[in-house]
Backbone as a ProteinNet text record, in pm:
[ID]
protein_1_A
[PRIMARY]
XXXXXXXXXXXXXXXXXXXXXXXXXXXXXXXXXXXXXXXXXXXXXXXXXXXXXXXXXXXXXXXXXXXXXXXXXXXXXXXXXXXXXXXXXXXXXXXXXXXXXXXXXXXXXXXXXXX
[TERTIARY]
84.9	0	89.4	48.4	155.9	79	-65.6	-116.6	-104.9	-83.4	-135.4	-213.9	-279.9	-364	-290.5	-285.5	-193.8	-294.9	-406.6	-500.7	-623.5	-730.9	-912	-901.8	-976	-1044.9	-1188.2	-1217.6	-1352.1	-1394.3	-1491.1	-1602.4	-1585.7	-1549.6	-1576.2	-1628.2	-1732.4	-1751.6	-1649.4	-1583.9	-1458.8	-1354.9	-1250.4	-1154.4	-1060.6	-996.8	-946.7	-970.7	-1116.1	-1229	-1211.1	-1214.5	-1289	-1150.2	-997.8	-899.2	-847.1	-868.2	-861.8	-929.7	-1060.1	-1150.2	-1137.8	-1059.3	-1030.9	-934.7	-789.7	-668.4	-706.5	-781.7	-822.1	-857.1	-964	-1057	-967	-866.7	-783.7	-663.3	-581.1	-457.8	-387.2	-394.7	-317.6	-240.7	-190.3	-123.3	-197.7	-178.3	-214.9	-114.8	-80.1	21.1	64.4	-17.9	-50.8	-159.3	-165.4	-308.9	-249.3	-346.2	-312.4	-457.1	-481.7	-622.4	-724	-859.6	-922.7	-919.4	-825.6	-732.2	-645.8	-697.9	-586	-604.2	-480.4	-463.3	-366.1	-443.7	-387.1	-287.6	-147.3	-34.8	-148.5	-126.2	-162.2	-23.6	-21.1	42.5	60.3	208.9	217.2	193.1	226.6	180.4	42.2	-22.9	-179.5	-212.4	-291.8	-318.4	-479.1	-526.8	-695.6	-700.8	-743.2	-766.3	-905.1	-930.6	-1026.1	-1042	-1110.2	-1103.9	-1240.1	-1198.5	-1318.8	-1459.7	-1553.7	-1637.6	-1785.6	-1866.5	-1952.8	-2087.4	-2107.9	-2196.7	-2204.3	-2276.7	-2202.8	-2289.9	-2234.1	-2338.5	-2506.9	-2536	-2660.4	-2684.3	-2775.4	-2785.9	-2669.9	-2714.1	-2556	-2440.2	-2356.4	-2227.6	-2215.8	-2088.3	-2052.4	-1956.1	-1895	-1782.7	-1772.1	-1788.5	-1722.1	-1647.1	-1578.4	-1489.7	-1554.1	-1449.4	-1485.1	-1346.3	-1367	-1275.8	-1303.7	-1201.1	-1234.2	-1161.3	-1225.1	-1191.5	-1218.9	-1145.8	-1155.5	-1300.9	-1362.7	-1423.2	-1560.1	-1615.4	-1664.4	-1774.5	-1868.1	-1947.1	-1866.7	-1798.4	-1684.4	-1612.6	-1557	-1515.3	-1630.5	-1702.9	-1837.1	-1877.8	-1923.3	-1918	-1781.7	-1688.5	-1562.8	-1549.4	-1633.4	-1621.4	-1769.2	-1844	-1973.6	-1931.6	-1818.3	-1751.9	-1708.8	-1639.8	-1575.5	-1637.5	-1782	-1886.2	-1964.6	-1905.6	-1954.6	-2110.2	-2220.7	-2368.3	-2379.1	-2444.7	-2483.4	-2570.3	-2587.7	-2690.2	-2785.3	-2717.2	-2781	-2618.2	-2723.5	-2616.6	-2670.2	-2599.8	-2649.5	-2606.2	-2632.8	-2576.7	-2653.6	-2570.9	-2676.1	-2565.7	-2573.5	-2492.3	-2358	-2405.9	-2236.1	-2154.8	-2203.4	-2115.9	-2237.9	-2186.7	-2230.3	-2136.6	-2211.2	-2165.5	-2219.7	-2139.9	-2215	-2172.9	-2277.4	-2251.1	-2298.5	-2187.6	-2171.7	-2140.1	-2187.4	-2141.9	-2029.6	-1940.5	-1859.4	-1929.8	-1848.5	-1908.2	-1961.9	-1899.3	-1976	-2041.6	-2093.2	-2225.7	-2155.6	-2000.3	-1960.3	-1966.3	-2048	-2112.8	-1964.3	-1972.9	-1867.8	-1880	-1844.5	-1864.9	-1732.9	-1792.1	-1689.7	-1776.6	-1670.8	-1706.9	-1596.3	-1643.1	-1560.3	-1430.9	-1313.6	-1199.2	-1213.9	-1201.6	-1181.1	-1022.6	-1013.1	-867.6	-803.7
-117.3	0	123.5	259.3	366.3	486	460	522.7	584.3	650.1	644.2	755.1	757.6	850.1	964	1074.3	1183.8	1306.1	1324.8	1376.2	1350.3	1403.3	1415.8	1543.6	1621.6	1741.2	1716.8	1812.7	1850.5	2029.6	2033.5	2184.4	2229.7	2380	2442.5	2574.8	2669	2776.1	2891.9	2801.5	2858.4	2774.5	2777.3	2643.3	2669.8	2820.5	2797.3	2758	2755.3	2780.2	2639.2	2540.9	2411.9	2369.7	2401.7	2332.9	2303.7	2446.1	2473.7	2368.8	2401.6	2255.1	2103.9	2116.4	1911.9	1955.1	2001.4	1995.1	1989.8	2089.8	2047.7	1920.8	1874.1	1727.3	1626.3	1605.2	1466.8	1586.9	1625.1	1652	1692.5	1755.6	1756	1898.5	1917.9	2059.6	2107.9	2229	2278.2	2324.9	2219	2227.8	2354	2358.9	2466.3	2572.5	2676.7	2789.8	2886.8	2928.2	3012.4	3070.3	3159.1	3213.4	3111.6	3083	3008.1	2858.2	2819.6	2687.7	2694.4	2542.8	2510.4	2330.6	2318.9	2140.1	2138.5	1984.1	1968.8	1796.4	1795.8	1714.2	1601.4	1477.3	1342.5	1278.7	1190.6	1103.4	997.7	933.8	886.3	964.4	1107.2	1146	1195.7	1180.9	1168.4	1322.1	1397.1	1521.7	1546.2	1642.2	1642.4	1806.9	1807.2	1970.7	2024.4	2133.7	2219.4	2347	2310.8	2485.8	2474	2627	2753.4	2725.5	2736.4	2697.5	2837.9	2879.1	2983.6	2896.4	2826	2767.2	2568.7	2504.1	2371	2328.9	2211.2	2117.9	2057.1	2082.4	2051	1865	1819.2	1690	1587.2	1482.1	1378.3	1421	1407.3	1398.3	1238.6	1265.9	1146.6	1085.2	1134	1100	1143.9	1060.3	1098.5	1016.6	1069.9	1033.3	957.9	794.7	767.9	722	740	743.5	604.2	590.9	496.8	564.8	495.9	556.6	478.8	448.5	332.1	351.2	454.1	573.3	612.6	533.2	633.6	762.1	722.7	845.8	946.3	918	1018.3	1110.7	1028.1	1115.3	1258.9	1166.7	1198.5	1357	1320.5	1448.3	1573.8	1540.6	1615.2	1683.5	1656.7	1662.5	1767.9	1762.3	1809.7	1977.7	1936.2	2068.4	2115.6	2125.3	2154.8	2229.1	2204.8	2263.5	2154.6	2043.2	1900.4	1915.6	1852.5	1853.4	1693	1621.7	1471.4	1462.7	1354	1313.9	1188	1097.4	992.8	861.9	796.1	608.2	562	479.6	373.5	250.2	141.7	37.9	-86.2	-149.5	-286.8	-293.7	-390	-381.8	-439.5	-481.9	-574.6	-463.9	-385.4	-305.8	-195	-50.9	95.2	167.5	302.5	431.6	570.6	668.7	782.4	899.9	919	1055.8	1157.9	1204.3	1360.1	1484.9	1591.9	1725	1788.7	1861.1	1946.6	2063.4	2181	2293.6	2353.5	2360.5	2345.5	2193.2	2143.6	2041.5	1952.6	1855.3	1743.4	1641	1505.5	1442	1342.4	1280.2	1190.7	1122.8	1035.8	918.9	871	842.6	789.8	623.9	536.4	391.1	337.8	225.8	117.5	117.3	122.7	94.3	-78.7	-152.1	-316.4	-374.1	-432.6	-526.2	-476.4
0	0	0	-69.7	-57.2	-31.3	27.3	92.5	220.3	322.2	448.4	517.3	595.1	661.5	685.2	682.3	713.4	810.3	771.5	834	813.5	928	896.1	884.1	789.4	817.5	826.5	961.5	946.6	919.9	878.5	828.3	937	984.7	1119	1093.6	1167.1	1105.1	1195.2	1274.4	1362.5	1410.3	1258.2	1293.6	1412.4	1460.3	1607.5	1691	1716.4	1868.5	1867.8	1702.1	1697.2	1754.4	1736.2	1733.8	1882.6	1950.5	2090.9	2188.2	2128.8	2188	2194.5	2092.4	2062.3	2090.3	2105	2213.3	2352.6	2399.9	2536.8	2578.8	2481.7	2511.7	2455.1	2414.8	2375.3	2459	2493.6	2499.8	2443.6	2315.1	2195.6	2176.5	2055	2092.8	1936.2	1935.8	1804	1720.1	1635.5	1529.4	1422	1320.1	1216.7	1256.7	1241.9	1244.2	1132.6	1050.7	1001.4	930.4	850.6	866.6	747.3	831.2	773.8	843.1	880.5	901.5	1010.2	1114.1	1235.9	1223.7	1285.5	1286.6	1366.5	1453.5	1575	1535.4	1613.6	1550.5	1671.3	1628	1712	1729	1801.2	1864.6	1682.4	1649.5	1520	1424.2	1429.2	1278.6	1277.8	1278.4	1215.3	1238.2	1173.8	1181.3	1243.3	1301.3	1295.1	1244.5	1140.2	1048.6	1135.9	1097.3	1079.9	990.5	897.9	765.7	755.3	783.3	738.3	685.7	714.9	579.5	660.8	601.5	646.7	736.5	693.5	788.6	789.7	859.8	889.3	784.4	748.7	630.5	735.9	647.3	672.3	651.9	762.4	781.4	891.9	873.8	929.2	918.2	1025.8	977.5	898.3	801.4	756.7	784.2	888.6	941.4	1094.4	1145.7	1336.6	1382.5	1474.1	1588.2	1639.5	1690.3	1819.1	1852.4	1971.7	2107	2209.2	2284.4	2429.5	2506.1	2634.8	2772	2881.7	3008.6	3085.1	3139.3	3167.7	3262.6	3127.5	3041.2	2915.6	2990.8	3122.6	3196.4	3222.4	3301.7	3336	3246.5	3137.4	3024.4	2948.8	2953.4	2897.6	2953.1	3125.8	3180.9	3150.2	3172.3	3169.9	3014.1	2918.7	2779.7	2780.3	2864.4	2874.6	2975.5	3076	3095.7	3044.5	2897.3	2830.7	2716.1	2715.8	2602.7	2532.1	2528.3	2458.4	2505.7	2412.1	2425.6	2414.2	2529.7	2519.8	2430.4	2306.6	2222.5	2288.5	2368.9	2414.9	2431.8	2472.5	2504.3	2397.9	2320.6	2223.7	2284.7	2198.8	2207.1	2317.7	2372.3	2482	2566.7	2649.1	2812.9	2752.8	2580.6	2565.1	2494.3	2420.1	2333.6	2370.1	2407.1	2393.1	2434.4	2370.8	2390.5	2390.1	2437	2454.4	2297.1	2245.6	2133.8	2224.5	2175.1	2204.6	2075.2	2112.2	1982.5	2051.7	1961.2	1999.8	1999.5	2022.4	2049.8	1893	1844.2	1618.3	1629.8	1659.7	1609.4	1611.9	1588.4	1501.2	1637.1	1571.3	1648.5	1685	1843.9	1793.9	1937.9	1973	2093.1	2128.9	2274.6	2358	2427.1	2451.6	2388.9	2544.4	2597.6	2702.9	2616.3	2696.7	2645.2	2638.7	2512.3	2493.1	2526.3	2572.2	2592.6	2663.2
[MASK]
+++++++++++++++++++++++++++++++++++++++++++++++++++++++++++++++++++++++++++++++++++++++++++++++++++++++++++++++++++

């Protein structure tokens, strides 16, 4: 393969505010900013973008985050201090999780850490 993942971008109608926010809530630092556009460096490489756009797409996201966490309530709340909006629990007692929005709408869940 001579592909590899290098970054996600997501739509923000405020890519600092959005970048600031997901560094806080994962740990991360904020790599690039420059106008229109910020991206935060991950752990291996991997990038998480945010550019500009005037207002959010309308409908589903088609793409979200998910995350684990030993703690997923806990996280959950602490992500909900942070500006995060709870959508609900999915899932059954063997596999669930909690969706949550960021502070721009982008839906994304936190899940039992497995193994």
């Amino acid at each position: 393969m001579n592909l590899s993942l290098a970054m996600v971008t997501t739509d923000s109608t405020d890519p600092l505010a959005s970048a600031r926010w997901w560094a806080e809530a994962i740990g991360a630092e904020i790599a690039h900013e420059m106008d229109g556009f910020a991206a935060l460096s991950l752990p291996g490489g991997t990038m998480l973008g945010f550019q500009q756009v005037d207002e959010p797409t309308p409908g589903k996201n088609r793409l979200h985050y998910d995350f684990s966490a030993a703690d997923p309530e806990a996280e959950a709340q602490r992500l909900e201090g942070l500006g995060a909006t709870r959508q609900g629990r999915h899932g059954d007692d063997s596999f669930w999780w909690i969706t949550l929005a960021d502070p721009d709408g982008l839906l994304f869940d936190v899940a039992p850490s497995h193994g």
